[in-house]
C-alpha positions as CSV (number, residue, x, y, z in Angstrom):
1,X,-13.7,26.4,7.5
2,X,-14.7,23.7,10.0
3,X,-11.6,22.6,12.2
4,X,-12.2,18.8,11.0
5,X,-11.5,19.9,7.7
6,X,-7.7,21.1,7.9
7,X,-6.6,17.7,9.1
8,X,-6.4,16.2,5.5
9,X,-5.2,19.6,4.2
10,X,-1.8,19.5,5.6
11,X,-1.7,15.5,6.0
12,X,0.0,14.8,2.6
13,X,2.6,12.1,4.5
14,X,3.4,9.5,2.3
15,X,2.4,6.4,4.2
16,X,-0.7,8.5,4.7
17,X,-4.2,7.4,3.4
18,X,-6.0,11.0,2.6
19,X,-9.3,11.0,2.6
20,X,-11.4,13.4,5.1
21,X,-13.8,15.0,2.9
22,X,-13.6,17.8,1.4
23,X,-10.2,19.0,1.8
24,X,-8.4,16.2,0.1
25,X,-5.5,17.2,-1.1
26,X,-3.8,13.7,-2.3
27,X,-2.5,10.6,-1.5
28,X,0.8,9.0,-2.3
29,X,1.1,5.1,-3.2
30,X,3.9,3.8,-2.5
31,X,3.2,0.7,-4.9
32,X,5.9,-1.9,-5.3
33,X,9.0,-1.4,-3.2
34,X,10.2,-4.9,-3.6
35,X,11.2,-7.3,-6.6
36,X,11.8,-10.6,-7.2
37,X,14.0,-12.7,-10.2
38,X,13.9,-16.0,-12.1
39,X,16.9,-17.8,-12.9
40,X,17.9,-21.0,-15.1
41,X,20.3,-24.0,-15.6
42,X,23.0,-22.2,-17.5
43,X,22.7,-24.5,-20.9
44,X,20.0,-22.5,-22.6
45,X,16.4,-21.4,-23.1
46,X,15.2,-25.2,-23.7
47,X,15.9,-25.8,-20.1
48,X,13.6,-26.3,-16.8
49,X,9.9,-25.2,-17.8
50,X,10.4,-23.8,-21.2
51,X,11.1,-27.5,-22.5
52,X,8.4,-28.6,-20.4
53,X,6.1,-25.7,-22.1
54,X,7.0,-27.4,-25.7
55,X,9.7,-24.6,-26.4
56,X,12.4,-26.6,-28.1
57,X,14.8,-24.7,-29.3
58,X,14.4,-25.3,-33.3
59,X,10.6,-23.9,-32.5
60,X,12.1,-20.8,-30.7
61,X,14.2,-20.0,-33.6
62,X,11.4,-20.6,-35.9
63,X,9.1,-18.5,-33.6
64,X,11.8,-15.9,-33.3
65,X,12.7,-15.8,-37.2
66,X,8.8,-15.2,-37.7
67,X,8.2,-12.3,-35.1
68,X,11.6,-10.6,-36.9
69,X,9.4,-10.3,-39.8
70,X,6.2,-9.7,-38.8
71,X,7.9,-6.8,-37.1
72,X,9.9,-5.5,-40.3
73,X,6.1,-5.4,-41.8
74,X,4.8,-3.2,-38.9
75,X,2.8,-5.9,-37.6
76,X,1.7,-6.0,-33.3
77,X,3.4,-9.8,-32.2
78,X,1.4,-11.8,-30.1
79,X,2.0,-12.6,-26.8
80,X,2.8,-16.2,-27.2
81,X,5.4,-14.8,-30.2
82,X,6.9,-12.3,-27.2
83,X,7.0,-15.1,-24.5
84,X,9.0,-17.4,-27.2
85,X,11.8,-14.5,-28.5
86,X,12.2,-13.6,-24.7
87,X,13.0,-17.4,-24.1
88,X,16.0,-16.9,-26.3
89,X,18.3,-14.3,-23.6
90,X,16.0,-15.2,-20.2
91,X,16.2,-18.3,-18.7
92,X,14.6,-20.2,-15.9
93,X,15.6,-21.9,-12.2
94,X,16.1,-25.2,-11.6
95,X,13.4,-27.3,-10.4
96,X,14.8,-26.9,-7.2
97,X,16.8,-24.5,-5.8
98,X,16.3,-20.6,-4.9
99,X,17.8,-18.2,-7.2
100,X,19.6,-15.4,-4.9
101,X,20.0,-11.6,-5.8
102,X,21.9,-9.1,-3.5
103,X,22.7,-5.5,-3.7
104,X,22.0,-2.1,-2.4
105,X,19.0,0.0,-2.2
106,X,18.5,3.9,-1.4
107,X,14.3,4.3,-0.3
108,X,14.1,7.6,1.9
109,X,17.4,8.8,1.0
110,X,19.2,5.9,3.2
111,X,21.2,3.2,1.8
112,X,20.4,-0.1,3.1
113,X,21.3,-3.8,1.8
114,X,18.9,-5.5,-0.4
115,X,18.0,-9.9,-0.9
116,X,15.8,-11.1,-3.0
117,X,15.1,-15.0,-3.2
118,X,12.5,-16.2,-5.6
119,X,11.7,-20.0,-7.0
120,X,10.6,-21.7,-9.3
121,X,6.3,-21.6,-8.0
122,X,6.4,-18.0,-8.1
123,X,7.1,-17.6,-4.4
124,X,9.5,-14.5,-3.5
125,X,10.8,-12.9,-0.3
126,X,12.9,-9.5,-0.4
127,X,14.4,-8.3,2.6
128,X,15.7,-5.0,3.1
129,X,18.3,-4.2,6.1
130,X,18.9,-1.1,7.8
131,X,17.3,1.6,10.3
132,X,14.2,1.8,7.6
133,X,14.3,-2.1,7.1
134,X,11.0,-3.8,5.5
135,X,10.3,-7.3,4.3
136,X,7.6,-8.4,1.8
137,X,6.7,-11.9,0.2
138,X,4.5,-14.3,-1.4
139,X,3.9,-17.9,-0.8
140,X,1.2,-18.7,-3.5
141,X,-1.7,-18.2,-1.4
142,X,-1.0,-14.8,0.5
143,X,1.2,-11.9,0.2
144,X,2.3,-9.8,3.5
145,X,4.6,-7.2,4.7
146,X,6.6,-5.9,7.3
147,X,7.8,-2.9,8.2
148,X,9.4,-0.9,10.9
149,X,6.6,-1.3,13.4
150,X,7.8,-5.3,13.5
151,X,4.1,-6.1,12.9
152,X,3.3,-8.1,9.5
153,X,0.6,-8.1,7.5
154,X,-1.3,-10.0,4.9
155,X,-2.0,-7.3,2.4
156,X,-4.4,-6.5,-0.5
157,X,-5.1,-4.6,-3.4
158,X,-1.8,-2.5,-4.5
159,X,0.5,-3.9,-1.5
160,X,-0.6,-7.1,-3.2
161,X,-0.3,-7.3,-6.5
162,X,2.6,-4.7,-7.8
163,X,5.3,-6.2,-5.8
164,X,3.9,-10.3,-7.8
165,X,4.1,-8.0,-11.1
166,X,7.4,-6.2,-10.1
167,X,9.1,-9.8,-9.5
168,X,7.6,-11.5,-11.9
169,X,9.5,-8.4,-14.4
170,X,12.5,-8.5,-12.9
171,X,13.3,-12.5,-12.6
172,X,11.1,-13.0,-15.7
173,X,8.8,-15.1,-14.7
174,X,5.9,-12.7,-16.8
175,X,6.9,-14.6,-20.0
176,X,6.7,-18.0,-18.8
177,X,3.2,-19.4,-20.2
178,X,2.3,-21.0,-16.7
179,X,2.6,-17.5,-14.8
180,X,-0.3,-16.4,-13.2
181,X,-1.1,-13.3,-15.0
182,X,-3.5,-11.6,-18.1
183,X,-2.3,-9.8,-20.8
184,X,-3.6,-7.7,-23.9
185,X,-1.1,-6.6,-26.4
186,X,-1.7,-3.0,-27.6
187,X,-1.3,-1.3,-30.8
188,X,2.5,-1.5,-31.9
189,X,2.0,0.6,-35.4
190,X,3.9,3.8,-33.8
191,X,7.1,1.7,-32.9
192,X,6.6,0.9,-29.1
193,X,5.9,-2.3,-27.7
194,X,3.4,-1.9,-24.9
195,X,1.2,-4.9,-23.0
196,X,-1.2,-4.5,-20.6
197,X,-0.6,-6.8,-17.8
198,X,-2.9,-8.1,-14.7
199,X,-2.6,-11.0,-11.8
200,X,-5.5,-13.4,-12.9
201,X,-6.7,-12.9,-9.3
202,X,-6.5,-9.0,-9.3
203,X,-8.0,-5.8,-10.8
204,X,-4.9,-3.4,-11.0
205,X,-3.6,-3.2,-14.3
206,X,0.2,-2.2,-15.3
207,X,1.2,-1.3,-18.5
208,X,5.0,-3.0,-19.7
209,X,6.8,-1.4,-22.3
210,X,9.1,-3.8,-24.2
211,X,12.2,-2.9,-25.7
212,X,11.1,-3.7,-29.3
213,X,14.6,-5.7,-30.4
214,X,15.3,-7.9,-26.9
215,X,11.9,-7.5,-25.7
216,X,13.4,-7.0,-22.2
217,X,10.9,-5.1,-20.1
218,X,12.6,-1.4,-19.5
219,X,9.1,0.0,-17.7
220,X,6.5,-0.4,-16.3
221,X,3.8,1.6,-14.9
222,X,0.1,1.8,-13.1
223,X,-1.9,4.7,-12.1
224,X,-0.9,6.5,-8.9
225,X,-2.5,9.3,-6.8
226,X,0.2,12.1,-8.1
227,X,0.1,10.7,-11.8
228,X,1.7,7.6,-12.5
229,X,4.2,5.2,-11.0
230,X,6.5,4.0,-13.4
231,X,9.0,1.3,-12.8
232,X,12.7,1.6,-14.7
233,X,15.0,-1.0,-15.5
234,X,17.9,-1.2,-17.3
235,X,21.6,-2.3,-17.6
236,X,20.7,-6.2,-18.1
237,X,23.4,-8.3,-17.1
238,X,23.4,-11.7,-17.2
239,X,23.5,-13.2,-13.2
240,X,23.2,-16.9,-12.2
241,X,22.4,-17.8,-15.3
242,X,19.5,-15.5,-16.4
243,X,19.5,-12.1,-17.5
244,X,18.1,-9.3,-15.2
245,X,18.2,-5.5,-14.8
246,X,20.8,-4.7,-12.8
247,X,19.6,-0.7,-11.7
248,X,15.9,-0.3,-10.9
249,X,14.2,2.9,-10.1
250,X,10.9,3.6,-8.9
251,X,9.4,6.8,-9.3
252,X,6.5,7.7,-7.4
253,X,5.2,11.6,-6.6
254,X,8.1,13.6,-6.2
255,X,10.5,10.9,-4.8
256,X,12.5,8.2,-6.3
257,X,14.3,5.2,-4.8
258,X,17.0,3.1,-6.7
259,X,18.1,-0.9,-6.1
260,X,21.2,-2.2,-7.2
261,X,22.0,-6.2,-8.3
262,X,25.4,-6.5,-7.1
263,X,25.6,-10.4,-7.1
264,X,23.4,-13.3,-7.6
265,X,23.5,-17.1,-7.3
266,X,21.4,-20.6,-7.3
267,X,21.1,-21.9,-3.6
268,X,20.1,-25.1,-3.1
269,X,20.9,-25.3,1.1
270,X,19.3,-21.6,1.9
271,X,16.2,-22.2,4.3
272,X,14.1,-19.4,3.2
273,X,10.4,-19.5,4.3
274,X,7.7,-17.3,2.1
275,X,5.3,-17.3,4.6
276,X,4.3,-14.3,6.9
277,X,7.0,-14.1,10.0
278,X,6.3,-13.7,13.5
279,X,5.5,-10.4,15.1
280,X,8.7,-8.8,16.6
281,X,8.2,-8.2,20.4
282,X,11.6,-5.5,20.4
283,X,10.4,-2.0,21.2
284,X,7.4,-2.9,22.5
285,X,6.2,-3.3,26.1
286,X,2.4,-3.9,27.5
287,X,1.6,-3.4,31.4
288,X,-1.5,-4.9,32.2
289,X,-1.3,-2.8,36.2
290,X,-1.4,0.1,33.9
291,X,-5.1,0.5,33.6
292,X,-6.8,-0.2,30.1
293,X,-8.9,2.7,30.0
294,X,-7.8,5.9,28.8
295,X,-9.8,9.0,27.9
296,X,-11.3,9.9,24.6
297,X,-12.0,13.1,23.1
298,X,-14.7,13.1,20.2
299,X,-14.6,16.2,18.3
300,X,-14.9,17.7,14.6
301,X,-15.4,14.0,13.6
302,X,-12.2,12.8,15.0
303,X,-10.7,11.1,17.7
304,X,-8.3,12.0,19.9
305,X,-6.1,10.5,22.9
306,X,-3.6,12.3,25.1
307,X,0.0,10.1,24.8
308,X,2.9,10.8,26.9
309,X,6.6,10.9,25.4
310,X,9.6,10.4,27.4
311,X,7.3,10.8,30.7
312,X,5.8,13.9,29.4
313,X,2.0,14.7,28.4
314,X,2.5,17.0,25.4
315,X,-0.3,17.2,24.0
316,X,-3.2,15.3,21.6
317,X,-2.4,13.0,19.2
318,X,-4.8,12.4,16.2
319,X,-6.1,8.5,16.6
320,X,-6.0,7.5,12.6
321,X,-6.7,4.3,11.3
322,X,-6.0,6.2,7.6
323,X,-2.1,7.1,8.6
324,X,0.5,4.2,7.9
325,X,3.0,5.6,10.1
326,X,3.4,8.3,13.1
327,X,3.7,11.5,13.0
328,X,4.6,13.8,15.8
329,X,5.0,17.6,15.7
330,X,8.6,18.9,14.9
331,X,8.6,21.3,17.5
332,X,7.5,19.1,20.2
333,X,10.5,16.3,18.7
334,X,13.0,19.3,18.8
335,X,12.6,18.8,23.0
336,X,13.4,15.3,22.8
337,X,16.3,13.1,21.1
338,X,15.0,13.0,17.7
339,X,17.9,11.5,15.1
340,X,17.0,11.8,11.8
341,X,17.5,8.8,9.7
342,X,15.9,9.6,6.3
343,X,14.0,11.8,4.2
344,X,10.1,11.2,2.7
345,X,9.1,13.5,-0.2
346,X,5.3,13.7,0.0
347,X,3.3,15.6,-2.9
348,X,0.0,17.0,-2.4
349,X,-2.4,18.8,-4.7
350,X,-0.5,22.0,-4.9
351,X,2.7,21.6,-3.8
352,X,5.6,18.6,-2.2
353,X,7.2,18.5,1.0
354,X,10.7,17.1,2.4
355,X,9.6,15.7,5.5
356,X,12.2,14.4,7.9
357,X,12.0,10.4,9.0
358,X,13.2,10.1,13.0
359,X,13.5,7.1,15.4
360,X,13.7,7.8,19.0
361,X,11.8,8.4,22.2
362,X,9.6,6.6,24.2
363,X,5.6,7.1,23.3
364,X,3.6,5.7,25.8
365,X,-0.8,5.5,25.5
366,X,-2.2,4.4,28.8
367,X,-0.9,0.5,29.1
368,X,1.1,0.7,25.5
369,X,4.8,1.5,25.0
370,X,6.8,2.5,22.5
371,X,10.3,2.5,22.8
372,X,12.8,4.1,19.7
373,X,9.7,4.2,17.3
374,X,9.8,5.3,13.7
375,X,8.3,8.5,13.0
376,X,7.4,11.6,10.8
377,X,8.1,15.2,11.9
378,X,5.4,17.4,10.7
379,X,4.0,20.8,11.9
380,X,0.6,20.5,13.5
381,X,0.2,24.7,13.9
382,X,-2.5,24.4,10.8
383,X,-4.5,21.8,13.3
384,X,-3.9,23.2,16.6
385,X,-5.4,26.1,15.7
386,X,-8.7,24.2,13.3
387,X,-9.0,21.9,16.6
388,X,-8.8,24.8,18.8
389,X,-6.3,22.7,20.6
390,X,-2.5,21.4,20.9
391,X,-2.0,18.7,18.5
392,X,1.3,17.0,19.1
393,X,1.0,14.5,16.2
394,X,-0.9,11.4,14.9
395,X,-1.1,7.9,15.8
396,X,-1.1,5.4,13.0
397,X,-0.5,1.6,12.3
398,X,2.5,2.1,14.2
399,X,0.8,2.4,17.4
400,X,-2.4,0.5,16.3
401,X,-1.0,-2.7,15.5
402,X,1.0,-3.3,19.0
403,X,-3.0,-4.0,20.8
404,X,-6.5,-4.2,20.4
405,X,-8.4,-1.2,20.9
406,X,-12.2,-0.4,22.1
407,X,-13.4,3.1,21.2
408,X,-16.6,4.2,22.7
409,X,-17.2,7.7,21.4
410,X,-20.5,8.1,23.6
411,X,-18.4,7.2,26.9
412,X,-15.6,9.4,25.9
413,X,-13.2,6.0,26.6
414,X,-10.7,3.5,24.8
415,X,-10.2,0.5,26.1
416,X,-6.3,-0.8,25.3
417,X,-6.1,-4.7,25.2
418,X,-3.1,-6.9,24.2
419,X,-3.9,-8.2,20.5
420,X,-6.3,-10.5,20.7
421,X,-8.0,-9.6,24.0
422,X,-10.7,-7.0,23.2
423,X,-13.8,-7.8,24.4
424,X,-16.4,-9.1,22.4
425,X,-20.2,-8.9,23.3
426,X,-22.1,-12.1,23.1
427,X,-23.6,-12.1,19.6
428,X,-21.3,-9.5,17.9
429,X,-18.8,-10.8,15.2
430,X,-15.6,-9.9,13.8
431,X,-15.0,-8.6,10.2
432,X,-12.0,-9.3,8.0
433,X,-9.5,-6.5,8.0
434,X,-7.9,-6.6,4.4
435,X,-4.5,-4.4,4.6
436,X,-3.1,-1.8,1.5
437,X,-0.7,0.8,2.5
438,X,-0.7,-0.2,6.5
439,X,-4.7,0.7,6.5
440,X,-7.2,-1.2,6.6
441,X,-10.8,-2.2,4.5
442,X,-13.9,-4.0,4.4
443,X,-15.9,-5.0,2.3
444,X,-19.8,-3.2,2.4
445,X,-23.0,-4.1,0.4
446,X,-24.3,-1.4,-1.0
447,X,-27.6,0.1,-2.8
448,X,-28.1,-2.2,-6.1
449,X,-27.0,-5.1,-4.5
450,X,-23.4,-4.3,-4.8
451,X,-20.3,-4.7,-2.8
452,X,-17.0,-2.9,-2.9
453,X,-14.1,-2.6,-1.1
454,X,-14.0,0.4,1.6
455,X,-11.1,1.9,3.5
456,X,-11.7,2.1,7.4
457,X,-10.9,5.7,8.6
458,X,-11.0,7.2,11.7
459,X,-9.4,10.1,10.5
460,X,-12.2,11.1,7.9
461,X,-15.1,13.3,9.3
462,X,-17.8,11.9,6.6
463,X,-20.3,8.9,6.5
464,X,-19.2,7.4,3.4
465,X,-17.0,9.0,0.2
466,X,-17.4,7.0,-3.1
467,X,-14.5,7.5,-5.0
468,X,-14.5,8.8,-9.0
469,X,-14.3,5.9,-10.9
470,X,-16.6,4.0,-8.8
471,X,-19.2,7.0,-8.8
472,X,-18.8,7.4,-12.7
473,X,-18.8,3.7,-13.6
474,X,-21.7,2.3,-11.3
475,X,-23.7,5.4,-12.4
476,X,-24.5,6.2,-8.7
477,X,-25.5,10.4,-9.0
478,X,-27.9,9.2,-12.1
479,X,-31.6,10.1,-11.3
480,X,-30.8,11.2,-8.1
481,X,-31.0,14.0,-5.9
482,X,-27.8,15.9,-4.7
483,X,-26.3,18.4,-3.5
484,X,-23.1,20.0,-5.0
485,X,-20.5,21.6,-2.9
486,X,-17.0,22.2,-2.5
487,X,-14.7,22.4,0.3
488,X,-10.9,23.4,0.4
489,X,-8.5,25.7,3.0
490,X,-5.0,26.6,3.4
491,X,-4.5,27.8,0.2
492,X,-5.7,24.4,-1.7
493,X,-7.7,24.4,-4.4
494,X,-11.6,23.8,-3.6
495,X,-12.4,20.2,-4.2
496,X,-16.0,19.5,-5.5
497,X,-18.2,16.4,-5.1
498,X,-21.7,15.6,-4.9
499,X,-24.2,15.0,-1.0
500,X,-26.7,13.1,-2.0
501,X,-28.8,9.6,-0.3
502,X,-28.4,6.1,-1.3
503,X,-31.1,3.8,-0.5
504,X,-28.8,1.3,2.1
505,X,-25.3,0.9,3.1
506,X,-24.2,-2.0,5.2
507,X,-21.9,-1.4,8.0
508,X,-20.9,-3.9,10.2
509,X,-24.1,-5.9,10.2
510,X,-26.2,-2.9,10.2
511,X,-28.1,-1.7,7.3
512,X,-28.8,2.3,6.8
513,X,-31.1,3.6,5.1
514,X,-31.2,7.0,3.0
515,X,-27.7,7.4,4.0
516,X,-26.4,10.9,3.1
517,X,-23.1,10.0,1.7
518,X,-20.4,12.2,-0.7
519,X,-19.8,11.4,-4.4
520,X,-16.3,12.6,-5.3
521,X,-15.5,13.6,-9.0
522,X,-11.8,14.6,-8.7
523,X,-9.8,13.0,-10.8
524,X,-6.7,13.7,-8.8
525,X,-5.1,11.9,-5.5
526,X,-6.8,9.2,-3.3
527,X,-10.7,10.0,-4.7
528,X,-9.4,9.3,-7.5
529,X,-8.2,5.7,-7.1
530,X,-9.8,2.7,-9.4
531,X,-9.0,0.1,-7.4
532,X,-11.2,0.3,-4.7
533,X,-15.1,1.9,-4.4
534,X,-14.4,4.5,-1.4
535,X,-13.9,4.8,2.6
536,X,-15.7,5.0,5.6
537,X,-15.7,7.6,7.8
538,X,-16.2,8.0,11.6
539,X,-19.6,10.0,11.2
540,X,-21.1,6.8,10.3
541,X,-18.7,4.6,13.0
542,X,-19.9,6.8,15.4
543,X,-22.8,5.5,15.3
544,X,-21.4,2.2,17.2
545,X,-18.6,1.2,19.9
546,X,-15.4,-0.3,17.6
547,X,-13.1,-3.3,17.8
548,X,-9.7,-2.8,16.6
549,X,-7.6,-5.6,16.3
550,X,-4.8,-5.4,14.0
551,X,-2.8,-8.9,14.6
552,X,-5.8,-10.3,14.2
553,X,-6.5,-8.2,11.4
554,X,-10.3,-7.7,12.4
555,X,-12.5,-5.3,13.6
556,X,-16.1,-5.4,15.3
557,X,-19.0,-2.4,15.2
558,X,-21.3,-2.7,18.1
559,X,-24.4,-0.4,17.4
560,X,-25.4,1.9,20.3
């Protein structure tokens, strides 16, 4: 088994993007941790934009007394029938105001407080507060995050649209005929009351399962890479006016996290802005008479930097664009204050961890410090030994997004800049970095004309990995020639796919030819994933000097 290979095999975190080829063992989403609600003007369903969506109330109780009976005859109600019975217990805010839920919430096994404030247009903000804190929000035009590392965001894909789904379920807003969502009702004729649901301006679909009398919304799920997510709610209480679920669970992998609605109100004086905040400068220090150069080690299809923690060099740290947090090895954190603070349960192909979540230390990379990051504990024996060398842990967005980076692979250097300040060459340009579970994608033009969306991963020994559904539904191993193989180690099952050329890729600019590039079949983890066509790995980056700028959220290829 090549040493490259067993990095993905034990790297099952669950920030984690999983994806070197072709030990895959699994990725976890995290989906929606967030929510948002809709409240009314106490006086009834007629109220705010229901009125104004010609929902008078004799109409609702005509609508309502018609759905009763098409339902007594077994027939599937539309969704303009569903929208008008649900108008009957949910209501809507005021044209102006903020409608204000707070409670508790336990994510990682740590209980932290929980706000939620969500209007009228849609916009939400949810903040929660505590060692693990995170923020997320939506201001019509972009959705973001923030996290522990203190740098936000603007997100796509899943980061994107689940937590505008999640709100719009909790607060409502899903049935309100303006809201900016599709939906299909499915076959009702066994009893359950299911629609498929979408944001006009996406492509991941949930499915909501109505309770069939109320027509409250009691789950709600969407594909994940260890089967599916699925949203509960339940215990509906009526708060500020509107009803809402007052427990929520999400369930994804083997671990489950809870929120509680404690209280809730209309405020009309809270400033609250939507929009994405400021980077937080805490923990984070930058010393230009450091040096910006800093050696890089090529190897196996990886990249690897020497870090220093609490002034000592312990060893190499994996540099991965595909990992959403840090990881450092649990031995090497046993020699240094390492307080745990939470718990992660990460599930691969054949079997879940309970990895510990610490804060502590100081991590320094040539100009770049650290001080009391977050971080994973993990045991890096399985890639010491593949590597042939100590491996003290992994450097994710953690790292990454506090500077710019230049990695020259054929110089055997990275260049550390302060966001903003890598060096472009005269005639290169930047590429959009699109964010989904703290890692980021491009977009690529491929053979036929086609472009998709492709995770950036310097932590993936291949060219280029299509993923399943894009391989089975763009038809790209028809009529061509390939080469089928497996690859798996540490006890893993063997994971099959498919070698074979496609006539061009784009990359950065730079169109290649006859690419050799994997087509993955699984249908099980991160190859598995519908909502994006595959990722890019570092022996096709390789093949030019990169430009990492996260704040910026753009990156550069320079071909050698």
């Amino acid at each position: 088994m090549a040493p490259g290979k067993l990095l993905r095999e034990w790297y099952v975190v669950y920030y984690m993007h999983l994806m070197a080829r072709p030990s895959f063992v699994g990725r976890i989403f995290k989906g929606a941790g967030q929510m948002g609600v809709r409240s009314s003007q106490p006086s009834g369903p007629t109220n705010g934009r229901w009125a104004k969506n010609g929902l008078p109330k004799m109409l609702v109780c005509l609508v309502s007394t018609l759905l009763a009976a098409g339902a007594a005859l077994g027939e599937t109600p539309t969704i303009d029938q569903i929208r008008a019975r649900f108008a009957q217990t949910s209501c809507v805010l005021p044209e102006t105001g903020f409608l204000v839920l707070k409670g508790i919430t336990n994510r990682r096994a740590v209980w932290q407080t929980f706000e939620m404030v969500v209007d009228h247009s849609f916009r939400y903000r949810t903040d929660i507060k505590g060692p693990l804190r995170e923020s997320e929000g939506y201001d019509r035009a972009h959705s973001w995050k923030l996290g522990v590392s203190g740098v936000p965001h603007e997100t796509i894909l899943t980061d994107r649209e689940i937590p505008r789904i999640v709100t719009s379920v909790i607060s409502g807003f899903w049935a309100c005929p303006t809201a900016p969502f599709t939906f299909k009702v499915e076959d009702s004729s066994s009893g359950a009351l299911n629609l498929q649901m979408q944001c006009r301006d996406g492509r991941i679909p949930v499915i909501l399962s109505l309770n069939p009398k109320t027509y409250f919304v009691e789950r709600l799920s969407y594909w994940g890479a260890d089967g599916d997510e699925v949203w509960s709610f339940r215990e509906f209480k009526k708060i500020a006016g509107t009803t809402v679920p007052t427990r929520i669970s999400h369930q994804a992998g083997g671990s489950t996290d809870t929120i509680v609605v404690q209280a809730g109100q209309i405020d009309r004086n809270q400033p609250v802005s939507f929009s994405i905040p400021r980077v937080e400068s805490n923990g984070f220090r930058f010393d230009p008479l450091a040096g910006s150069q800093v050696k890089l080690l090529y190897q196996h299809g990886h990249l690897f930097v020497r870090a220093v923690l609490d002034g000592v060099e312990e060893g190499w740290f994996v540099f991965d664009t595909g990992a959403g947090v840090m990881v450092i090895d649990s031995k090497i954190a046993s020699k240094h204050d390492s307080p745990t603070i939470g718990s992660e349960v990460t599930v691969g192909v054949t079997s879940s961890s309970d990895l510990k979540v610490c804060q502590g230390i100081s991590f320094q990379l040539g100009p770049l410090s650290l001080e009391n990051p977050t971080y994973m504990l993990g045991d890096m024996t399985s890639l010491s030994k593949g590597f042939g060398m100590p491996i003290a842990g992994i450097c994710g967005y953690d790292l990454i997004s506090r500077a710019s980076f230049e990695i020259d692979v054929r110089a055997g250097t990275m260049g550390i800049y302060p966001p903003g300040r890598a060096p472009l060459p005269k005639g290169a340009k930047w590429i959009p970095l699109g964010f989904d579970e703290d890692t980021p994608s491009i977009l690529c033009r491929f053979e036929g004309d086609r472009v998709g969306t492709f995770s950036v991963d310097t932590g993936s020994n291949s060219t280029v990995d299509f993923l399943a559904p894009a391989t089975e539904t763009l038809g790209l191993t028809k009529g061509r020639a390939l080469t089928s193989t497996s690859g798996g180690s540490g006890g893993s099952p063997a994971v099959a796919y498919e070698m074979g050329p496609v006539a061009y890729f784009d990359f950065a600019g730079v169109r290649y030819k006859e690419l050799s590039v994997g087509f993955q079949h699984t249908n099980h983890g991160t190859f598995a994933c519908p909502f994006f066509e595959g990722f890019i790995g570092m022996k096709l980056m390789a093949r030019s000097r990169l430009l990492l700028d996260y704040q910026k959220q753009r990156m550069a290829a320079i071909p050698y």
